[in-house]
C-alpha positions as CSV (number, residue, x, y, z in Angstrom):
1,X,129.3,124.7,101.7
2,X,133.2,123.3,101.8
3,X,134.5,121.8,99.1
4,X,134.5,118.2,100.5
5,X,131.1,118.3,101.6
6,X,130.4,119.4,97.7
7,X,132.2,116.2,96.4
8,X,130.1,114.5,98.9
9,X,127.0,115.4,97.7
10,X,127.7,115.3,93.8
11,X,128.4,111.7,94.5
12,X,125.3,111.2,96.2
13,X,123.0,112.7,93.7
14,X,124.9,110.4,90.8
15,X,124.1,107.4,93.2
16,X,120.7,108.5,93.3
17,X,120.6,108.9,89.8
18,X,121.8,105.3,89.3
19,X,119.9,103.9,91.6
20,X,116.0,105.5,90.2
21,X,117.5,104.6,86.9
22,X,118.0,100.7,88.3
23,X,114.5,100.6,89.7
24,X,113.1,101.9,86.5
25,X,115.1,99.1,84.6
26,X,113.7,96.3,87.3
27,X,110.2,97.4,87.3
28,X,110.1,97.5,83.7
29,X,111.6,93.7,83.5
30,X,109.0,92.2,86.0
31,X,106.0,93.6,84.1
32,X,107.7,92.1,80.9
33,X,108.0,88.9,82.5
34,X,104.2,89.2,83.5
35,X,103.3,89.8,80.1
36,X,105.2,86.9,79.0
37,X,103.4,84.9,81.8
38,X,99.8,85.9,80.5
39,X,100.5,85.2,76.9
40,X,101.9,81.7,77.2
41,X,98.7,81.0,79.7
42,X,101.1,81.0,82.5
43,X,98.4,82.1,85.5
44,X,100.9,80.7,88.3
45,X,104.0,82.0,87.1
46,X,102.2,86.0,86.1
47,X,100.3,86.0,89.8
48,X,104.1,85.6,91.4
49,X,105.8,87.9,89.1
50,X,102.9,90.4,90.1
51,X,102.8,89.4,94.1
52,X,106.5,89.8,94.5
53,X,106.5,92.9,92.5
54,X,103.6,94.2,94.6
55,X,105.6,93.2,97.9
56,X,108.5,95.9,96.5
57,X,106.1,98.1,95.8
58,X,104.6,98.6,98.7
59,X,104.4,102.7,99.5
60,X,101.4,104.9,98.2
61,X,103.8,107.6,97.3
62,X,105.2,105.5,94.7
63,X,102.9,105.4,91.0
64,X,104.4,101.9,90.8
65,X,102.5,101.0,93.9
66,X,99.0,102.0,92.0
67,X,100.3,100.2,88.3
68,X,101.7,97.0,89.6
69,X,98.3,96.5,91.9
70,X,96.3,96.9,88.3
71,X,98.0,93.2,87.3
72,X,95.2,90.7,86.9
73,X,96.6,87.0,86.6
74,X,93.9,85.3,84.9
75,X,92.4,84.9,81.4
């Protein structure tokens, strides 16, 4: 492999890196603002947090697909 195309794909991977990393942070806020939904009795506010979150998640090859689908808005 040339050096540039090395470079290249170092850069990539720590983009990649970043960006799982980001996804994991997001995720991890929206079921945190679901959770605060449900405890304040918040049904409206928890079935958009988890509708929006389901319309990001929307391939089978992702675990968050199956987790985020588990959110019941509702007492």
């Amino acid at each position: 492999m040339q050096a540039g195309h090395r470079e290249v794909e170092t850069e990539a991977l720590a983009l990649l890196v970043k960006l799982r990393e980001r996804q994991a942070l997001w995720f991890n806020s929206q079921k945190l603002a679901f959770d605060a939904a449900m405890m304040q009795n918040n049904w409206k506010k928890a079935e958009k947090v988890a509708e929006f979150t389901k319309a990001v998640y929307s391939r089978v090859e992702d675990q968050r697909y199956f987790d985020v689908r588990k959110w019941k808005a509702g007492p």
